[in-house]
Structures are given as C-alpha cells and as structure tokens.
C-alpha positions as a Markdown table, in Angstrom:
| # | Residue | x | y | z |
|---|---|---|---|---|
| 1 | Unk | 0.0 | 0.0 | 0.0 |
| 2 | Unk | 1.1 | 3.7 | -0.6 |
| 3 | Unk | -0.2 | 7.0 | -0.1 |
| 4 | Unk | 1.9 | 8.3 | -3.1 |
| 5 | Unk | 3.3 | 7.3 | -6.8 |
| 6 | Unk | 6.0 | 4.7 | -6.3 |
| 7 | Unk | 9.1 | 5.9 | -8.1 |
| 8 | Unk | 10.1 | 3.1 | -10.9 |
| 9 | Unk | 13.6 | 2.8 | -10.9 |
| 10 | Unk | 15.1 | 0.3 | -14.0 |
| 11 | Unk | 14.7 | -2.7 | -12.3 |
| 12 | Unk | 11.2 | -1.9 | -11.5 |
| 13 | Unk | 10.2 | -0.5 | -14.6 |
| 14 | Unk | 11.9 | -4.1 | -16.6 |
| 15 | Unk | 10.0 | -5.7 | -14.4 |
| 16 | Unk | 6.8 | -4.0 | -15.3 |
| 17 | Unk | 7.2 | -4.7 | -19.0 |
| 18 | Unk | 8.1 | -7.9 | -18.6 |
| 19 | Unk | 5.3 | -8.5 | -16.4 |
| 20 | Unk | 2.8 | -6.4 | -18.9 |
| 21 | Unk | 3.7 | -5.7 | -22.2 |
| 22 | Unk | 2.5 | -7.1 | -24.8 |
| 23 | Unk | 4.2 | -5.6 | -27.8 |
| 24 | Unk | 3.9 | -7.2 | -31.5 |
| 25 | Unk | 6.4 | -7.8 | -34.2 |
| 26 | Unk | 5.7 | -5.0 | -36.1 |
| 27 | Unk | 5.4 | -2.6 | -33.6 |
| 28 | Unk | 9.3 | -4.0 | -32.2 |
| 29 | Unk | 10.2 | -3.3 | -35.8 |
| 30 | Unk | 9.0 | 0.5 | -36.3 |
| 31 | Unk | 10.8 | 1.3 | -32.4 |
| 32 | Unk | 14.1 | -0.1 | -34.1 |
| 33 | Unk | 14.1 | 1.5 | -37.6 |
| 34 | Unk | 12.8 | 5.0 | -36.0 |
| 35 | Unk | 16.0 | 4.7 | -33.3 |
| 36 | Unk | 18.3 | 5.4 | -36.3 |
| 37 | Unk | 16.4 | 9.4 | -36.5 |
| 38 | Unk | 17.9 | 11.5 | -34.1 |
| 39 | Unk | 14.6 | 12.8 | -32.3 |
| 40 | Unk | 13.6 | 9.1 | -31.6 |
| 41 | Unk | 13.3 | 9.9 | -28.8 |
| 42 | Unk | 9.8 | 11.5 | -29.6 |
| 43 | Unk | 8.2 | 8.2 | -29.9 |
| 44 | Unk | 5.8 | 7.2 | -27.1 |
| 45 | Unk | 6.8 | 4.6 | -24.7 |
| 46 | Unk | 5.2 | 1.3 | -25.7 |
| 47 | Unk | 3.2 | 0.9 | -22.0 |
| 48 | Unk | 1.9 | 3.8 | -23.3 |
| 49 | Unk | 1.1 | 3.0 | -26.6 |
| 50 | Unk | -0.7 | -0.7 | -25.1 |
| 51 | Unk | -2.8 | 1.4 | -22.3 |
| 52 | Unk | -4.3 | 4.1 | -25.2 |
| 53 | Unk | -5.1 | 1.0 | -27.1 |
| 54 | Unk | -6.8 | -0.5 | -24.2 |
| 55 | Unk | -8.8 | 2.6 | -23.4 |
| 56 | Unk | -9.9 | 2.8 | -27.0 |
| 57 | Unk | -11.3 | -0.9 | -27.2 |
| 58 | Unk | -13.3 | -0.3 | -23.6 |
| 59 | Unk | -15.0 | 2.6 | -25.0 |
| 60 | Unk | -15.4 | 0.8 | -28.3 |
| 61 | Unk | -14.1 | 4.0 | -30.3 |
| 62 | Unk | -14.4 | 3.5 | -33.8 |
| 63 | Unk | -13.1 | 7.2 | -35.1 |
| 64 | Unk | -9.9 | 9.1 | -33.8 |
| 65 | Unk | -7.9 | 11.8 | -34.1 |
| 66 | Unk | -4.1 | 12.2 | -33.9 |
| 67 | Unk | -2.2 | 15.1 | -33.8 |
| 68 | Unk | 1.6 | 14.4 | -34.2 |
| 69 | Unk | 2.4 | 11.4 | -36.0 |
| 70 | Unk | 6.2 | 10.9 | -36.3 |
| 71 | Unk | 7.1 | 7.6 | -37.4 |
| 72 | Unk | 4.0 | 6.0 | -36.6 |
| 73 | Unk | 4.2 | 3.8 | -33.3 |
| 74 | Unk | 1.2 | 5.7 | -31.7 |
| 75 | Unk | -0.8 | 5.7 | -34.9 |
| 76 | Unk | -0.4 | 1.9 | -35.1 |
| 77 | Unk | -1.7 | 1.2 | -31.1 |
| 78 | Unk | -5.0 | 3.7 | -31.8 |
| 79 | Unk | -5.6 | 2.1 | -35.6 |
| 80 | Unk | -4.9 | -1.9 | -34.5 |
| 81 | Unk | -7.8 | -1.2 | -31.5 |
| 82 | Unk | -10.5 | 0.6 | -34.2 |
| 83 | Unk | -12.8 | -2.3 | -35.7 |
| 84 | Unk | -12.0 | -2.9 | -39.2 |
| 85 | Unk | -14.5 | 0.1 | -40.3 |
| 86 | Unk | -12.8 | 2.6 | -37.8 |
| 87 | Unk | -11.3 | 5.6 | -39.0 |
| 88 | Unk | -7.9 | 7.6 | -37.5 |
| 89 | Unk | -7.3 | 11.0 | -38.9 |
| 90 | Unk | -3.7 | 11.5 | -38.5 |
| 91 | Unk | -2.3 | 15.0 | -38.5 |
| 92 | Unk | 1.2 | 16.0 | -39.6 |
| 93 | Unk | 3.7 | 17.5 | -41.6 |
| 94 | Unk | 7.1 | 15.7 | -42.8 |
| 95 | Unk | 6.9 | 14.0 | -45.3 |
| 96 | Unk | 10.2 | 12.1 | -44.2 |
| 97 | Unk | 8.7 | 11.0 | -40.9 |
| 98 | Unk | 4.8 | 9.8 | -42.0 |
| 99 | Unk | 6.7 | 8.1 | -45.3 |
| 100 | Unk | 8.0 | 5.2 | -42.7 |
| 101 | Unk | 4.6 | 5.2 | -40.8 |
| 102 | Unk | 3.2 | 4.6 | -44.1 |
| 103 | Unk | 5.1 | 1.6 | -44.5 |
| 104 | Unk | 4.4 | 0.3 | -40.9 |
| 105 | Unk | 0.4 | 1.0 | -41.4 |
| 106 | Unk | 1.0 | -1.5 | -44.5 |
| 107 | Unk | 2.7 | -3.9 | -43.1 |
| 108 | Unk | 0.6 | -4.0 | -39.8 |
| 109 | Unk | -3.1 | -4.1 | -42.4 |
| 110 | Unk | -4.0 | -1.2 | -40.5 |
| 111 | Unk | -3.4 | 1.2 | -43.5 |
| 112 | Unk | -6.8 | 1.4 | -44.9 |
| 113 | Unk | -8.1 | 3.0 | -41.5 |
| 114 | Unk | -5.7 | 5.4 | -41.4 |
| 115 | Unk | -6.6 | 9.2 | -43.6 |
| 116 | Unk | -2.7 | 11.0 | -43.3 |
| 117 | Unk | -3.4 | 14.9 | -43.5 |
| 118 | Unk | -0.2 | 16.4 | -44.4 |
| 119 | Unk | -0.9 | 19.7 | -44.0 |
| 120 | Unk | -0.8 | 21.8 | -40.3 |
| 121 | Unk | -3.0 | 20.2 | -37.8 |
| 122 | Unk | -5.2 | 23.1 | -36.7 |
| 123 | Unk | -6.6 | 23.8 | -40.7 |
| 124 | Unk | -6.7 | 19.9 | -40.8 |
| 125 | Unk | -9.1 | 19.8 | -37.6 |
| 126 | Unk | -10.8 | 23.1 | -38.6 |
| 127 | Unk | -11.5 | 21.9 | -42.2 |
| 128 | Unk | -13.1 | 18.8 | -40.0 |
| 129 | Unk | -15.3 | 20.8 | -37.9 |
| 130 | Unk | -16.4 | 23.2 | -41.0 |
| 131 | Unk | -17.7 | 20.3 | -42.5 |
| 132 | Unk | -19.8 | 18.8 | -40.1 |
| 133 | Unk | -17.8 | 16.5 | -37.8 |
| 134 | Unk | -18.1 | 18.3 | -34.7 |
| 135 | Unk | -18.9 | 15.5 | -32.3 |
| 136 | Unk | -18.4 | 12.6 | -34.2 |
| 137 | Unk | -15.2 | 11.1 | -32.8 |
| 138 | Unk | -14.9 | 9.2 | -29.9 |
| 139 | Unk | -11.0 | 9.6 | -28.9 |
| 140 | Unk | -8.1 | 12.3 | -29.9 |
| 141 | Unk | -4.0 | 11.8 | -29.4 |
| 142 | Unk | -2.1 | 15.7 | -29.1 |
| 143 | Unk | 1.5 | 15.0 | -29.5 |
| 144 | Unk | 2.0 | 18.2 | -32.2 |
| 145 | Unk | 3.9 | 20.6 | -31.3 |
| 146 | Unk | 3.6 | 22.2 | -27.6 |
| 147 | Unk | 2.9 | 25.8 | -28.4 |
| 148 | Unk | -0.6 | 25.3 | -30.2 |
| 149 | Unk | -1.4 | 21.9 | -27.5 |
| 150 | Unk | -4.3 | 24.5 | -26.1 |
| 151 | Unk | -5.8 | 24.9 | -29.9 |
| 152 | Unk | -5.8 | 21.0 | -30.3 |
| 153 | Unk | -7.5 | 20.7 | -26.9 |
| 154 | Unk | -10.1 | 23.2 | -27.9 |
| 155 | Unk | -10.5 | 21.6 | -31.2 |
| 156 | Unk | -10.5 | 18.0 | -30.0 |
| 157 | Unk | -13.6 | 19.4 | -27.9 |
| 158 | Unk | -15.4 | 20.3 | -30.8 |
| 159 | Unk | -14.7 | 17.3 | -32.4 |
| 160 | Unk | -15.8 | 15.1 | -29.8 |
| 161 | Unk | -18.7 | 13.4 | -28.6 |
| 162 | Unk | -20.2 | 13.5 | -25.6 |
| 163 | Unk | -18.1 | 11.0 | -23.5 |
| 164 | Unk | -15.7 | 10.9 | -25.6 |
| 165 | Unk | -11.5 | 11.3 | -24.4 |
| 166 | Unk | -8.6 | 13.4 | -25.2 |
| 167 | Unk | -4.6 | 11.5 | -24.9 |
| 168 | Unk | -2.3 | 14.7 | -24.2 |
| 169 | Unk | 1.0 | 13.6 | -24.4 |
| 170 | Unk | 4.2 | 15.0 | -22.7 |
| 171 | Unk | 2.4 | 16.6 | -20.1 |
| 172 | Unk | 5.4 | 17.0 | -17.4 |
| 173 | Unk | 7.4 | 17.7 | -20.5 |
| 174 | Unk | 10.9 | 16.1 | -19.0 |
| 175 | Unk | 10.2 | 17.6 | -15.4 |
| 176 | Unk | 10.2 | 20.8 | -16.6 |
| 177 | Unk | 6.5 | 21.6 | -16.2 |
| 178 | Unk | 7.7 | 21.5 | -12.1 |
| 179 | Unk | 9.7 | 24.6 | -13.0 |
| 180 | Unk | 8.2 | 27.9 | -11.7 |
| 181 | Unk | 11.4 | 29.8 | -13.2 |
| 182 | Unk | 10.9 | 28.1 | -16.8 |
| 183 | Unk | 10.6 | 30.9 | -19.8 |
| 184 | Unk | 10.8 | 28.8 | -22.8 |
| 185 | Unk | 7.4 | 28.7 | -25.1 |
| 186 | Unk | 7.2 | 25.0 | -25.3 |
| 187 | Unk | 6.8 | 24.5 | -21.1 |
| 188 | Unk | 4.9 | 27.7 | -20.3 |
| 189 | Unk | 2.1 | 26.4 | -23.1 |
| 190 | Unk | 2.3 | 22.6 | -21.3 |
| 191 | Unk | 2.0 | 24.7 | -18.5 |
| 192 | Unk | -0.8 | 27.0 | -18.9 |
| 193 | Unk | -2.7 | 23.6 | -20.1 |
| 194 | Unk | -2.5 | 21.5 | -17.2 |
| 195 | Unk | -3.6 | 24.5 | -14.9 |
| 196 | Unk | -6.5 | 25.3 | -17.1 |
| 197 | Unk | -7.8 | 21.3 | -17.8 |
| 198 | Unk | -7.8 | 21.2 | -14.1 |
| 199 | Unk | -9.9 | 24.3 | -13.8 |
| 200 | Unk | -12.3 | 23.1 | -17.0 |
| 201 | Unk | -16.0 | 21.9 | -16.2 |
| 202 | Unk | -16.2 | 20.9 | -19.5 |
| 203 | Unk | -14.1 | 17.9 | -18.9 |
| 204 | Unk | -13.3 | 15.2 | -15.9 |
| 205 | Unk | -9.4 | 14.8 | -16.0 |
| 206 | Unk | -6.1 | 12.6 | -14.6 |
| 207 | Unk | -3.2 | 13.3 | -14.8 |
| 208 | Unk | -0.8 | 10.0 | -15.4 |
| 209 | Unk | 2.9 | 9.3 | -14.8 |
| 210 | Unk | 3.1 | 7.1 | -18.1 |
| 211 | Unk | 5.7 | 8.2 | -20.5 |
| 212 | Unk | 6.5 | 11.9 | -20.2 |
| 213 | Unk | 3.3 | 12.8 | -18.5 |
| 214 | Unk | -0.3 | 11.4 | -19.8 |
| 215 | Unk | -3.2 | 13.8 | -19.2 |
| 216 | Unk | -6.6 | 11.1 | -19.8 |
| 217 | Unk | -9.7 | 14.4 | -20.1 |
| 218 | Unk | -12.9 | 13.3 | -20.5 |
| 219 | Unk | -15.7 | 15.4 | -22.3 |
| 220 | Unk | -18.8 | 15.2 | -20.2 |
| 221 | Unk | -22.1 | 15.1 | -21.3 |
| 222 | Unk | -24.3 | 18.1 | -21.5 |
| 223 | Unk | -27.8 | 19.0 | -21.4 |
| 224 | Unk | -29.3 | 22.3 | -23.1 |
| 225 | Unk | -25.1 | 23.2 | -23.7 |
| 226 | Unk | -24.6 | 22.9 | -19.7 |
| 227 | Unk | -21.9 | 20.1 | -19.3 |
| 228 | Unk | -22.2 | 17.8 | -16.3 |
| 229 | Unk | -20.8 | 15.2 | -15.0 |
C-alpha cells in the first residue's frame, strides 16, 4: 500500500514490461528503424502505446484523431484497437517522418483505417469541424507541437462526442512543467494547459505518470449546452 506514486527505478520499470507488455512484431520493428532518426526519442513509450489502445477498445471508439504522427508507433496502437471500419485522422507535416509510418500502417493491415493529412493540424481539424464533424469522434492523441497543445485541446472538444476522451501527451514535458522559473514557449504552453484542464468543467481529467506525462480528459455530457458530470 502507498499514499503516493511509487518511483520506478530500471529494475522496477523491466520488471513492469516484462510483467505487462504485450508488444507485436511489427510494432518492435518500427521502435528499431525510428531509433536510427535523431529525435527518436519522440516516440511514445510502448506501456503507453498498449494502455491508449486499451482505453480505446473499452470505450469501443471507432473514429480518432491524432495530432503528431512521427514515425507511426502511436498511430499503429489507436488504428490496430478501431474495428476494421474505424477511421484515424492522422495529423502531420514531414513527409520524411509519415513516409516510414506509411510503411508500418502497411505492413501491420491497419493502412486502410488510417486518412494521413499532411498539412498543419489546426486547418486539418478546422476543415473537419467546417464540414460537419463536430462531435463525431470518440478519442483524440495531441503530440503536435507544444505551443498550439491549447488549440488542439479546444479543437478535440469540438470534435468530440459526448463521453468521448482526449490523450495529451508530454504533459510533465521532462520535469520541466515543475519549474516555476521556466521561460521557454514550449513549457509555459504545457504549463498553462494543465492548470486550465484542471480548472475546465467541460471535462473530468487525470493526470498520469506514463511516459513523459499522460493527461486522460474526458468530455462530459451536456444537457441544453450545460456540461455535467
């Protein structure tokens, strides 16, 4: 029993994947090609990846949105727990990046699920809402870039259902989000997120140590445009 978080050091945290994980062969192939890019390291962790898949087949989602594709590790978790006629919109825009995530979508048989917008996310999720989607997905990723995380959020609301959930990744942003001092763009706009999802009676929130930080927000339901829980 504990009162607190217990800290995973590396023998704790081998033994929780060991004990847990359930990674697939493809998956393991796509974490060791995108380790030869130099930002690798801005691919979720794979207990991340397997517990957003999880929470997509309990709420039996069948459209998503993600913001941020990279290489495609995190599109592959969302896309492999849609049913066969669910739908990921996948927001990004390098070419270099989405052109191995192509290739992975392929090889997994996930690619015919998956709509790539290369083009910036927040016309991509605008264009969506313009055209009548507003409140016709069930879950949305944001793992774009950190200075426009509060216009994803706000679209991802939009977008929506009722009951539906919003992934926000890097949300202690390498322990920098604890820093009262910090003046660059990217932590102030983490920052000025987490306080005001906390503060947000539109939504039911947690806040997760998986990964960098996962923030799990829930849109409640509403009645007459009041939201309640």
């Amino acid at each position: 029993m504990s009162s607190t978080t217990l800290f995973l050091d590396r023998r704790l945290y081998d033994y929780m994947l060991s004990a847990s994980l359930r990674d697939n062969a493809v998956l393991t192939q796509l974490s060791e090609e995108t380790k030869k890019f130099t930002m690798h390291g801005m691919q979720i962790s794979a207990e991340q990846g397997q517990l957003m898949s999880l929470l997509i087949r309990l709420m039996k989602a069948s459209r998503a949105i993600e913001v941020g594709v990279f290489t495609g590790y995190s599109s592959l978790c969302i896309a492999m727990a849609l049913p066969e006629n669910g739908e990921l919109v996948a927001c990004d825009t390098n070419r270099e990046w989405t052109s191995v995530a192509k290739k992975y979508w392929e090889k997994a048989g996930v690619a015919s699920k998956i709509k790539l917008h290369l083009a910036p996310a927040a016309e991509t999720l605008e264009n969506l809402v313009m055209n009548g989607q507003a409140g016709t997905f069930d879950f949305s990723f944001i793992d774009g870039d950190k200075e426009n995380y509060d216009t994803y959020y706000e679209y991802s609301l939009k977008l929506l259902r009722n009951g539906g959930l919003i992934a926000i990744d890097n949300v202690f942003w390498n322990g920098s989000v604890a820093d009262s001092g910090a003046v660059d763009e990217g932590t102030l706009a983490i920052q000025k997120l987490n306080k005001k999802i906390r503060m947000d009676e539109r939504v039911d929130m947690s806040m997760l140590p998986v990964g960098d930080g996962l923030s799990l927000v829930m849109k409640r339901y509403s009645l007459n445009g009041k939201s309640f829980a």
